[in-house]
N, C-alpha and C positions, 0 to 999 in steps of 0.2 A: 815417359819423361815426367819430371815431377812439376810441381807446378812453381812459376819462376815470380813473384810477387818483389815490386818495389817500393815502399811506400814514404811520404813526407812530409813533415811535420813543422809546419812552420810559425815561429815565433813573433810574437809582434815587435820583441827587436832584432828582427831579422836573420838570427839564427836558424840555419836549416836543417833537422835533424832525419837521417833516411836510413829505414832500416829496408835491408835486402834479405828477402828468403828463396830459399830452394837451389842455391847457388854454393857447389862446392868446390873446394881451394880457393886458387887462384882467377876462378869464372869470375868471383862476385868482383874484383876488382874489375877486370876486362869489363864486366855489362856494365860501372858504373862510369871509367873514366871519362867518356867523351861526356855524360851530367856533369860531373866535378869541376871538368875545365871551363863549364858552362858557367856555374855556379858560383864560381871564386875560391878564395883559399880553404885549404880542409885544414882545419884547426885541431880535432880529434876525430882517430877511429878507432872503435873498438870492433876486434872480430869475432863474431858467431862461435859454436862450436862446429859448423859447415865450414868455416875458413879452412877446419886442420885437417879435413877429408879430403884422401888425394884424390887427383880429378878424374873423371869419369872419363871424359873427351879432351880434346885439345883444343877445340875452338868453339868459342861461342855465339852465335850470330847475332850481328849490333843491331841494336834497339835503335829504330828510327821514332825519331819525334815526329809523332800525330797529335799532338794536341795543340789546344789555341793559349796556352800558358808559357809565359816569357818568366821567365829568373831577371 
């Protein structure tokens, strides 16, 4: 399994920029959306070239939040 990295980049005008790796097709959406709905409106996305690789699997298993950081 490849390795699945999410990373975020945050602006000091509050801009949130988060790139996803190791995620192909339609995964990277699945692992991000319960962040997103966290996070507020998605203003732009741009897709990887992993977005257009069909998918390996059908289901990805959800990313529970561990950490002590609030959006």
């Amino acid at each position: 399994m490849p390795q699945r990295t999410l990373k975020f980049k945050i602006h000091q005008d509050g801009r949130i920029e988060e790139l996803v790796e190791g995620f192909d097709g339609i995964l990277c959406d699945q692992a991000t959306k319960s962040l997103e709905e966290s996070l507020g409106e998605v203003k732009t996305k741009k897709k990887t070239s992993e977005a257009f690789i069909a998918n390996k699997q059908n289901e990805v298993t959800p990313i529970v939040n561990q950490t002590n950081v609030t959006f």
